[in-house]
N, C-alpha and C positions, 0 to 999 in steps of 0.2 A: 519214230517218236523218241525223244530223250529222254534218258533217265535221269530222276532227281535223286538227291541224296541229303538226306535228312543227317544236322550236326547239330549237338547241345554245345552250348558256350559257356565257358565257367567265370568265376567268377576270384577275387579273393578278399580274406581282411588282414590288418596287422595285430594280432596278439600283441607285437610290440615293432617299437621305431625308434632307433637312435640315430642321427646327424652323429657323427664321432669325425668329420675332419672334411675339407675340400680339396679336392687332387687338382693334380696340374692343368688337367683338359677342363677344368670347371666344371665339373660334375661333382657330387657330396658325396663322401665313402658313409657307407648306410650299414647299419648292423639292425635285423629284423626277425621276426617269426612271423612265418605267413600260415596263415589257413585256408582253403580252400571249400570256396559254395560252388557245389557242383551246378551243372544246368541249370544257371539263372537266363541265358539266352539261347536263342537258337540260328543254325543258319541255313536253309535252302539253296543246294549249289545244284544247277539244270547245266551242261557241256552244252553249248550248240554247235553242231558241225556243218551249217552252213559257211563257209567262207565270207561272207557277204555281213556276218552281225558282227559287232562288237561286244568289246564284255560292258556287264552293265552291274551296277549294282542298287537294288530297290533297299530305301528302310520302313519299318511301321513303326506305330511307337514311339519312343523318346525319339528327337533329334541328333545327328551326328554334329557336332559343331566342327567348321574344316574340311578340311579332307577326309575322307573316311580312309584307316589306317587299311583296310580291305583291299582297296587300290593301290597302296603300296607292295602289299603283297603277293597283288599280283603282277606290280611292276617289275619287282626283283625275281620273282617267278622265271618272267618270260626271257630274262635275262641268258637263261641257264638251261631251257629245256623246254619245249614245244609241246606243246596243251590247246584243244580248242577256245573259245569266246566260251567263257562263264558268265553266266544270268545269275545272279545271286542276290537271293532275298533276306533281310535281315530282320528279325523279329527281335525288338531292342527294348527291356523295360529296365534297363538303369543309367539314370541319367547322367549327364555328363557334370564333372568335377566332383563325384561324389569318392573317390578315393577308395572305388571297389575293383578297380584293374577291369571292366567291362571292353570298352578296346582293346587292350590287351588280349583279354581271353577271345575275341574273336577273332585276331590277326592269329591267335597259338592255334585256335579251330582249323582257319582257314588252310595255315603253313602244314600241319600236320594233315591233314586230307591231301593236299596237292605233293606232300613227298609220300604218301601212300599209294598213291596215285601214278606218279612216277615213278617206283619202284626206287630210290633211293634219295638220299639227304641234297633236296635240292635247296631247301633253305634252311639256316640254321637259325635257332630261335635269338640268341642275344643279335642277332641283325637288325629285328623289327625293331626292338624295345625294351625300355628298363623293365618291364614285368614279365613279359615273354616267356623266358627262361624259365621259370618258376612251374607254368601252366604244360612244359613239355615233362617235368620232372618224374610225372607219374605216381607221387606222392601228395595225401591231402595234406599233411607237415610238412616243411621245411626251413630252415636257417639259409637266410638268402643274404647275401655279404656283397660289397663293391658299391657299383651304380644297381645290383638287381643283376648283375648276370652271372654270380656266383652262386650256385643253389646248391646247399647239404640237404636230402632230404630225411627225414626223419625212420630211422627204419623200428623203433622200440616207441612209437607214437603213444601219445595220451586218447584217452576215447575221444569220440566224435563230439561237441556237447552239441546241445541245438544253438543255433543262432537267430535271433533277433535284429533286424536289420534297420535303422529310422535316418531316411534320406530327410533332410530340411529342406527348408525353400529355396535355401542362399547354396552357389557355388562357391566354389576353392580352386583357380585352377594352379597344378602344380610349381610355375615358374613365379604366380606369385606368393603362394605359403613360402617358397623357399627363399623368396626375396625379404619376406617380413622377418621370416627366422633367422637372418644375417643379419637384418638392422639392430634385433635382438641382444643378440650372442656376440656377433663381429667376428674374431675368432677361435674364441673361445667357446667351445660347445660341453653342455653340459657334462657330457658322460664320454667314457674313455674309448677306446677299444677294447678291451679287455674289460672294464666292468659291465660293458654293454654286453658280452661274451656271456660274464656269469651271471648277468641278469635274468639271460636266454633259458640259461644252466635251474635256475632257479624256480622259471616262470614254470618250464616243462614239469620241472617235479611237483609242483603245487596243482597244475593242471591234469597231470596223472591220478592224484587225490582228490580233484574236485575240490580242493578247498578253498574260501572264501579269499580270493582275491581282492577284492574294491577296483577303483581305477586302473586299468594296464599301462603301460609307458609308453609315451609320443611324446618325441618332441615338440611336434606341434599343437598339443591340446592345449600349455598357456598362450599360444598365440589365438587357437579359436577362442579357447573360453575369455579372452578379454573383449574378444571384438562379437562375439555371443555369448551370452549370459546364460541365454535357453538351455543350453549344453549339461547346467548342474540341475534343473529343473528331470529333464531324461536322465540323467545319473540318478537320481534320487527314487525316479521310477522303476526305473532295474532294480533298484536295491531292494527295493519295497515290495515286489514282485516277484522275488526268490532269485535272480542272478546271481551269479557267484562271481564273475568278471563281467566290465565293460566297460569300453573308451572310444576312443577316433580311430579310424582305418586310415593310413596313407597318409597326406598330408591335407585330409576332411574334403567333404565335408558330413560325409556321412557316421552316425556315431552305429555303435553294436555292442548284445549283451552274450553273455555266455550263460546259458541253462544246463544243467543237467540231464542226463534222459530222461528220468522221472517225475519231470517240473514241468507244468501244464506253462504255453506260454499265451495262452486266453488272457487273465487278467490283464499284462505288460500291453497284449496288441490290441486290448479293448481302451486299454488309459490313452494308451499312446495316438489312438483312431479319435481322442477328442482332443487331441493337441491341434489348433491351424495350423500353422507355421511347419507341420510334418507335409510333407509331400508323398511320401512313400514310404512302405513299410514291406521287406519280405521278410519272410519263416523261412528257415534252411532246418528242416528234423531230421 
């Protein structure tokens, strides 16, 4: 009989986002603070060593839209190193375009189990994906620079706060936020490299202190909040509910507050439960 092995999939948000430039290979140079929700998903990985099965991969849950990045990594896998037919079951509750790295942190689950497994670095994480990286890093903090596959991670970290999570109904998917924010900008992006640096510089120390932040930095939040309105409605909620930060993760669609430890977030998830237009809500304490 085979053995399974039980994996939590993580998750993450941007504290902050800056576009600061577009490099040669067409990709956007990103200056960021990432934080990390631990075990928002899970994955089920069964080895069969019949010769006769193929690998498989089940979802429940949200939908995969595409490919599932799963099978990529087990494509580049097998590339490199000989492993039986994986059965793999995915227990998925965050939906696609919500700008929480959910793909992401399961391609990082998966890669990370099968170079365990293989007793050495059979995949390396900026292979899969611009978020990858991040999710290998081993820190809930980090300063993540380039496309996403440069990761500083935080080693004098701010507390944990709690997070508030409010997925909407509408997606964002990433090639088109970043197509809108060109039409935008053109090439001129708001903020520099270097002030996006000491923004980073700045947000950390306020988040050390817990102090009242208001909205955090995306470049994409004038392009959502033009084309949703709903966006200042949930801001206003945060605020009103004892939040000290909250903005858009990623390039949306999903928005997030930041609490303190000591801040009940009952009231926020009980407002936010008679919002329609929310589709999802988690708690990360």
């Amino acid at each position: 009989m085979s053995m399974s092995f039980f994996i939590r999939s993580n998750a993450k948000i941007n504290i902050s986002l800056r576009v600061v430039g577009k490099r040669a290979d067409g990709y956007h140079e990103l200056k960021s603070l990432f934080f990390l929700l631990s075990s928002m998903e899970s994955l089920t990985i069964t080895p069969q060593y019949d010769h006769n099965v193929n690998d498989l991969v089940e979802v429940s849950g949200e939908k995969v839209q595409g490919r599932n990045i799963l099978e990529e990594v087990i494509a580049l896998a097998r590339k490199r190193t000989d492993f039986p037919a994986l059965q793999i079951r995915l227990e998925k509750s965050i939906p696609p375009g919500s700008g929480l790295g959910g793909g992401s942190g399961n391609a990082a689950a998966l890669a990370y189990w099968i170079n365990s497994m293989s007793g050495g670095l059979t995949i390396r994480a900026e292979e899969i994906g611009s978020d990858v990286p991040f999710f290998f890093c081993g820190s809930p903090w980090a300063i993540v620079r380039g496309r996403g596959e440069k990761v500083f991670p935080l080693f004098s970290p701010p507390t944990s706060p709690k997070v508030l999570v409010a997925v909407p109904e509408w997606q964002m998917s990433t090639g088109e936020a970043y197509s809108l924010l060109d039409t935008v900008c053109g090439e001129e992006y708001p903020t520099s490299g270097k002030g996006a640096e000491a923004e980073i510089d700045s947000l950390i120390a306020r988040l050390r202190d817990e102090k009242n932040i208001g909205l955090l930095p995306n470049d994409f939040a004038p392009v959502l909040l033009n084309a949703h309105p709903e966006y200042e409605l949930l801001f206003d909620l945060f605020k009103r509910t004892g939040a000290f930060g909250w903005g858009i993760t990623g390039s949306g669609s999903a928005a997030f507050a930041l609490f303190s430890k000591n801040v009940s977030l009952s009231d926020s998830f009980r407002e936010m439960s008679g919002l329609k237009w929310i589709r999802k809500i988690f708690c990360v304490e």
